[in-house]
C-alpha positions as CSV (number, residue, x, y, z in Angstrom):
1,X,117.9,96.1,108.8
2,X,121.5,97.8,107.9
3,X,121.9,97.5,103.7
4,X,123.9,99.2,101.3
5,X,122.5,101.9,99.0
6,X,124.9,102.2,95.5
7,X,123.9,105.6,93.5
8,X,123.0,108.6,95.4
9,X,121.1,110.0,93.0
10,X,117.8,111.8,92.5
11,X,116.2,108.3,93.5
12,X,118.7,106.5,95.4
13,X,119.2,109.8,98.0
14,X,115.7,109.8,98.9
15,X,115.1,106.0,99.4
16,X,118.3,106.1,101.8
17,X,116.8,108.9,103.0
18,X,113.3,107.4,103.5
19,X,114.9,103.9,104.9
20,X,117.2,105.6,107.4
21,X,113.8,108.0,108.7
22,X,112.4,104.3,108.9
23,X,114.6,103.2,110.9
24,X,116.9,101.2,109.0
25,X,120.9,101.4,109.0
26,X,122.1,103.1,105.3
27,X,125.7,102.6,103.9
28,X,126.0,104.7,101.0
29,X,128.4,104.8,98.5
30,X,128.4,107.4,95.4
31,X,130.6,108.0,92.4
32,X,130.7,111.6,93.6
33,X,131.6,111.7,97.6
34,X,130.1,115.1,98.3
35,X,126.8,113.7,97.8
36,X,127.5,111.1,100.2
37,X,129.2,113.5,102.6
38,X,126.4,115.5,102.5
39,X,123.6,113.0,102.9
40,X,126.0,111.6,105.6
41,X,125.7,115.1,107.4
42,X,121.9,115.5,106.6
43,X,120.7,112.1,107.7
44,X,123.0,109.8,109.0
45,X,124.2,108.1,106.2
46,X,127.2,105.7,106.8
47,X,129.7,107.3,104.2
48,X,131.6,104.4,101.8
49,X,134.1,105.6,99.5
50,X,134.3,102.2,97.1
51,X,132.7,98.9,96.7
52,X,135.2,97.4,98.3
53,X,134.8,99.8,101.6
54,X,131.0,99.0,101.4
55,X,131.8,95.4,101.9
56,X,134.0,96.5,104.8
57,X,130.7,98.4,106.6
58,X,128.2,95.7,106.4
59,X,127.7,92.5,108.2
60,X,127.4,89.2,106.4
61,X,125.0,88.5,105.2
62,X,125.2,92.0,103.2
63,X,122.2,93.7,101.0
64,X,123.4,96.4,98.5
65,X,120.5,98.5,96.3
66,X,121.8,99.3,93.0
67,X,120.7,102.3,91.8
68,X,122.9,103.7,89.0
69,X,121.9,103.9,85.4
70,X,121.0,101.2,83.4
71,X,123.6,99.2,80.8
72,X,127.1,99.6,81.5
73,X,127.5,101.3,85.1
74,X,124.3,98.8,86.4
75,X,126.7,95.7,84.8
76,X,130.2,97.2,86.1
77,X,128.5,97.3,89.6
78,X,127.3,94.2,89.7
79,X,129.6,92.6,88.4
80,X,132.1,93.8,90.6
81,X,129.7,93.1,93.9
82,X,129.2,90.0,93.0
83,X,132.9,89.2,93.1
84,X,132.9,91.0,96.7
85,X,130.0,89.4,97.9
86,X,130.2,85.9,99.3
87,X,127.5,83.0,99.6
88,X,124.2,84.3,101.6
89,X,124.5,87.9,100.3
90,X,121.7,89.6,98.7
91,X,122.4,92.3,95.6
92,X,119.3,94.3,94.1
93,X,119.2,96.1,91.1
94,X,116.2,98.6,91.6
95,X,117.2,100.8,88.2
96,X,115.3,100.1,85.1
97,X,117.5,97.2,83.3
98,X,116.4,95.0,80.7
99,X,114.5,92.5,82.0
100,X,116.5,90.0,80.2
101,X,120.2,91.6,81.3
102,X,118.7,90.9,84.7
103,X,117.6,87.4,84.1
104,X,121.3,86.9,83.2
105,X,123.3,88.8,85.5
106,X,120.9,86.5,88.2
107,X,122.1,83.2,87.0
108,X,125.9,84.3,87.2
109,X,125.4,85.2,90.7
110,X,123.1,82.5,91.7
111,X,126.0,80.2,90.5
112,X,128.4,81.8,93.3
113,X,126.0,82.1,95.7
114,X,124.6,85.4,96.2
115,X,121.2,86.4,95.7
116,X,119.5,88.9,93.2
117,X,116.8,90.5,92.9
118,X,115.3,92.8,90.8
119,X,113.1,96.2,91.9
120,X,110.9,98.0,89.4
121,X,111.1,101.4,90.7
122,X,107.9,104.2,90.4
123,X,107.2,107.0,92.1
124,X,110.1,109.4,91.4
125,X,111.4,112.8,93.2
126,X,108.0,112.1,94.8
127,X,108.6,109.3,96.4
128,X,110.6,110.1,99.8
129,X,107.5,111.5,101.0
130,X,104.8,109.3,99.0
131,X,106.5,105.7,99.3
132,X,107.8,104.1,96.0
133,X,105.6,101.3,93.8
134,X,108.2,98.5,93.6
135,X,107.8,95.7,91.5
136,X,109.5,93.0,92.9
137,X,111.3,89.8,91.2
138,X,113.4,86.8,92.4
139,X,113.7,83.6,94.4
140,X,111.7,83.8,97.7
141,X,114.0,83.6,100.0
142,X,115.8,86.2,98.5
143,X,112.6,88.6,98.6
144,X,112.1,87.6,102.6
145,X,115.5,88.8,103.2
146,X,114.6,91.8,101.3
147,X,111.0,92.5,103.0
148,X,111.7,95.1,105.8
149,X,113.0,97.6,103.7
150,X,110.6,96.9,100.7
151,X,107.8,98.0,103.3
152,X,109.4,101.0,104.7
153,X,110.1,102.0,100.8
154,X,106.6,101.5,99.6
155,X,103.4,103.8,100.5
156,X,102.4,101.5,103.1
157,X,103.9,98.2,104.5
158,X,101.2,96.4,102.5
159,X,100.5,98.4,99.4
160,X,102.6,99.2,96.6
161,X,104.9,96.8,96.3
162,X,104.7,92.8,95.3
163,X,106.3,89.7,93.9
164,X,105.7,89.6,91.1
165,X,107.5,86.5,90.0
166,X,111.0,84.6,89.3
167,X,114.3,86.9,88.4
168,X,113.3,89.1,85.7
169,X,110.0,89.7,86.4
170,X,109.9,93.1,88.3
171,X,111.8,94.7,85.1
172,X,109.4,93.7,83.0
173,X,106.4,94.4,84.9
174,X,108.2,97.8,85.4
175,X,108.8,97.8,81.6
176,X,105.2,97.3,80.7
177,X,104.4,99.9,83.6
178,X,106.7,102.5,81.5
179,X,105.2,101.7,78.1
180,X,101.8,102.3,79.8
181,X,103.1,105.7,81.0
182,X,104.3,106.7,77.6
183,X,100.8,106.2,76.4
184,X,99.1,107.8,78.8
185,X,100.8,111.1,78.7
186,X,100.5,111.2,75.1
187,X,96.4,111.0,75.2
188,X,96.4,113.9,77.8
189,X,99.3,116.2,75.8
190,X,97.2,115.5,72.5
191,X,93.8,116.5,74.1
192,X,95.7,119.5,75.6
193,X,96.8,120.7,72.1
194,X,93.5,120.2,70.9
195,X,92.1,122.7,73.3
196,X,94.4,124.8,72.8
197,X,94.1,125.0,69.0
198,X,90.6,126.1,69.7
199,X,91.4,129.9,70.3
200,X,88.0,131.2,69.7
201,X,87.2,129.9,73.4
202,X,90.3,131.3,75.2
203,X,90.3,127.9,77.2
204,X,92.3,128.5,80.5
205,X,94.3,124.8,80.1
206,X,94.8,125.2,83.8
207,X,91.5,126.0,85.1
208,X,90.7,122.8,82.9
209,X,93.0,120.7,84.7
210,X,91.9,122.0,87.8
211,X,88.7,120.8,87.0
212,X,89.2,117.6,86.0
213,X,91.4,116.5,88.6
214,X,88.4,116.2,91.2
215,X,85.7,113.7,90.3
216,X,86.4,113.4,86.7
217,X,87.0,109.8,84.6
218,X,90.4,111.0,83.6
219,X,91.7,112.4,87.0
220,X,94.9,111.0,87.8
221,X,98.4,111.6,89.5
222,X,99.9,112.7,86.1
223,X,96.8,114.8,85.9
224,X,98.4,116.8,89.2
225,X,101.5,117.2,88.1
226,X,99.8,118.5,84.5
227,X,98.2,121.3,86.3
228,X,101.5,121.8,88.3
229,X,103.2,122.4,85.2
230,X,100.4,124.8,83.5
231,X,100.3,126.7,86.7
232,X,103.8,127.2,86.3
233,X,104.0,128.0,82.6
234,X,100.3,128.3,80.9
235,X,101.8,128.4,77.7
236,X,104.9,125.9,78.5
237,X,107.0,128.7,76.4
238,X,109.7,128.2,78.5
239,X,110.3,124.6,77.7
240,X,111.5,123.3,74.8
241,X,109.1,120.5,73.2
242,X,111.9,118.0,73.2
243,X,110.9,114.4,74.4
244,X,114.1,111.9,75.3
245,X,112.7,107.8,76.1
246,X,114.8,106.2,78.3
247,X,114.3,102.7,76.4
248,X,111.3,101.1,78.5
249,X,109.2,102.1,75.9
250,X,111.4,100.7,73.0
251,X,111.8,97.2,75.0
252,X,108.2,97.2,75.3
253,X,107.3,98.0,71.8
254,X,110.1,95.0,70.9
255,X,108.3,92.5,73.6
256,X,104.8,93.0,72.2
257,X,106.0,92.6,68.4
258,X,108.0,89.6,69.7
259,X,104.5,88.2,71.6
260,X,102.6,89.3,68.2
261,X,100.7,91.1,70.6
262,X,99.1,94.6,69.0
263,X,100.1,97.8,71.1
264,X,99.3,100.6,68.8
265,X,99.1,103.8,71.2
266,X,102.2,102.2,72.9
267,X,103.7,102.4,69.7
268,X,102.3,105.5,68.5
269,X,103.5,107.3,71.8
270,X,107.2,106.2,71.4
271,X,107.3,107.4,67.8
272,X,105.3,110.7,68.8
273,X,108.5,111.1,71.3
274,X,110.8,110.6,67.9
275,X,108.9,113.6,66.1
276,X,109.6,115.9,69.3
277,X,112.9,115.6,68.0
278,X,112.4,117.1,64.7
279,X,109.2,119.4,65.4
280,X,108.8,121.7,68.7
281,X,104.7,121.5,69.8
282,X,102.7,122.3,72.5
283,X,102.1,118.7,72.8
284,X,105.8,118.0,73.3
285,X,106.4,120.8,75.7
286,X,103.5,119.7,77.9
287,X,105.2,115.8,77.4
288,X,108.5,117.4,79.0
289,X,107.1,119.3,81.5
290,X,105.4,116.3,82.6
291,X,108.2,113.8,82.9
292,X,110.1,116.8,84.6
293,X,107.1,117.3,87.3
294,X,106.9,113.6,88.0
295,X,110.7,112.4,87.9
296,X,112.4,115.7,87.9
297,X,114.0,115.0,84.1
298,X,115.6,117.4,82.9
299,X,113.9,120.0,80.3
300,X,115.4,121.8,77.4
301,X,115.1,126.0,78.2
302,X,114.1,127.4,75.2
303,X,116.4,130.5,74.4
304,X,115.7,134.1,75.6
């Protein structure tokens, strides 16, 4: 299928990248054109310079991925497509909105005609050679017309990716997938920190990693990218233990207080994020090196 891809970013160049090796026709279209020139040169990206010129380069009816940040620039976007598009076009927002911004933004353009729905997007600076896990909300007819490049995305044309539900859905599944994350890599950078506070046994964290990763309870993908990141650095001294959230975690923290629902190491992993602010550990370093293994986030260098 030809679609438009909107954000050429860490994400958004390697799913046109992986689409367009799967055989699908990418316009791209980026705030800054020598990313788009170059992935034109690279890969055979159609080159757009504005929205406007996007809507020019595809055939009706028209697909655009959104893939800029979430808030304003994901609202100026699509608000602006869906004054371009016309009845029978398909915009997709595969960033990490608020689940409820995209339950809005898909009744305004539901009322003129044009379709929306909403991607939850794992799997990274990995993911152009892994596949992406896409969490998938919206009318179904929308999500049909969607379908051939949802399966070239994901890891295999029938795994990793799903409907979830109606508009809004995929955010919040992804939402609740993010809040899950957060907790996760806290239990592993607090068991870490442990072991390294136990100096009389000179524990190797690496060679511990190492070990775990094959055939252990606790072996995982973030487990990997762990050991990556103590290969790399045994002592993470190069990193400085400072952890950002990018909100998932807050909005699911707010859900599950909403939906009386308890979610204490959810909650006790955003607010362990808020102490990396004020207090550099190891447990924080080994947080940042994580997120910047996984989704290639940038770290804070600690000085020389």
């Amino acid at each position: 299928m030809k679609l438009a891809m909107i954000g050429l970013g860490k994400m958004g160049a390697n799913m046109a990248t992986r689409l367009i090796q799967g055989g699908h026709e990418v316009v791209g279209h980026n705030l800054d054109t020598a990313v788009t020139n170059q992935l034109a040169a690279d890969v055979g990206l159609i080159p757009a310079y504005s929205l406007a010129e996007v809507v020019e380069k595809l055939a009706p009816p028209r697909v655009a991925w959104v893939m800029v940040p979430a808030g304003g620039p994901t609202e100026s976007v699509v608000s602006e497509l869906g004054q371009l598009f016309g009845a029978g076009d398909l915009v997709v927002d595969g960033g990490n909105s608020n689940y409820k911004d995209t339950i809005r933004r898909g009744q305004t353009l539901t009322a003129k005609g044009v379709g929306y729905v909403d991607v939850g997007t794992s799997g990274g600076v990995w993911g152009l050679k892994e596949g992406y896990s896409m969490m998938v909300g919206g009318a179904d007819t929308a999500v049909a017309q969607l379908t051939p490049a949802l399966q070239t995305l994901a890891p295999a044309a029938d795994k990793g990716w799903g409907h979830v539900g109606p508009s809004g859905a995929g955010h919040f599944v992804k939402m609740i997938h993010n809040g899950i994350e957060y907790g996760l890599m806290q239990a592993y950078a607090e068991g870490f920190e442990i072991m390294k506070a136990k100096a009389e046994f000179g524990l190797d964290l690496h060679q511990v990693a190492e070990i775990w990763r094959f055939g252990s309870v606790v072996r995982s993908w973030l487990l990997d990218l762990t050991a990556n990141a103590l290969a790399e650095d045994a002592d993470l001294s190069g990193i400085k233990g400072f952890v950002p959230d990018s909100g998932e975690g807050r909005w699911t923290v707010f859900e599950a207080i909403d939906l009386d629902v308890p979610a204490p190491i959810i909650t006790h992993s955003l607010f362990a994020r808020f102490v990396s602010r004020q207090d550099d550990s190891f447990a924080a370093r080994l947080l940042a090196a994580m997120r910047h293994q996984f989704g290639g986030h940038a770290v804070i260098k600690t000085e020389d």
